[in-house]
C-alpha positions as CSV (number, residue, x, y, z in Angstrom):
1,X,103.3,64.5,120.4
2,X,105.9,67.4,121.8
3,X,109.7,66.5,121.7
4,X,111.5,67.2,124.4
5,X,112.3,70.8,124.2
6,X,110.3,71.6,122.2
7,X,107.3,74.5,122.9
8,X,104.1,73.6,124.2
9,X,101.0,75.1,121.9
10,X,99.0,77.4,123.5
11,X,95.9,76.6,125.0
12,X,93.0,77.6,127.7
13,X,91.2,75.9,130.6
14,X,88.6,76.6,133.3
15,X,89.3,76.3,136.5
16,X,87.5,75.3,139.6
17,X,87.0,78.6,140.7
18,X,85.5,79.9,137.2
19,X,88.4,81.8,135.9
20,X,90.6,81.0,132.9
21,X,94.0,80.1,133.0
22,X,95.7,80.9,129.7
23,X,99.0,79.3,129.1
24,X,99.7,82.3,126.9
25,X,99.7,84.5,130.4
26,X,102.6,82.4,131.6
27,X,105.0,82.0,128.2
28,X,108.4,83.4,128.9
29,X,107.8,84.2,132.6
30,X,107.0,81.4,134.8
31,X,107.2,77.4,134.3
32,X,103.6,75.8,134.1
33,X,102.9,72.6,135.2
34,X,99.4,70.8,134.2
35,X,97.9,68.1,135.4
36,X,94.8,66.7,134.2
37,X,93.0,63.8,136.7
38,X,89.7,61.9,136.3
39,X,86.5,64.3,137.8
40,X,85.6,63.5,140.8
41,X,83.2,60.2,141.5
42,X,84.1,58.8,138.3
43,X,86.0,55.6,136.9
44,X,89.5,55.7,136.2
């Protein structure tokens, strides 16, 4: 679990669209927010 504060480790996700966001392209520049939800038509 991450502590408040403390760095997020890097990591890499497909998008919707097909390209890759890298959370690597966004250190010390921007804030990045993710949020992860259930795939469409599914439980939960």
């Amino acid at each position: 679990m991450i502590s408040k504060g403390e760095a997020a480790p890097s990591f890499s996700g497909k998008l919707a669209d097909g390209s890759v966001l890298r959370s690597d392209d966004y250190r010390d520049r921007h804030n990045l927010i993710v949020y992860f939800f259930p795939k469409d038509f599914t439980p939960g």
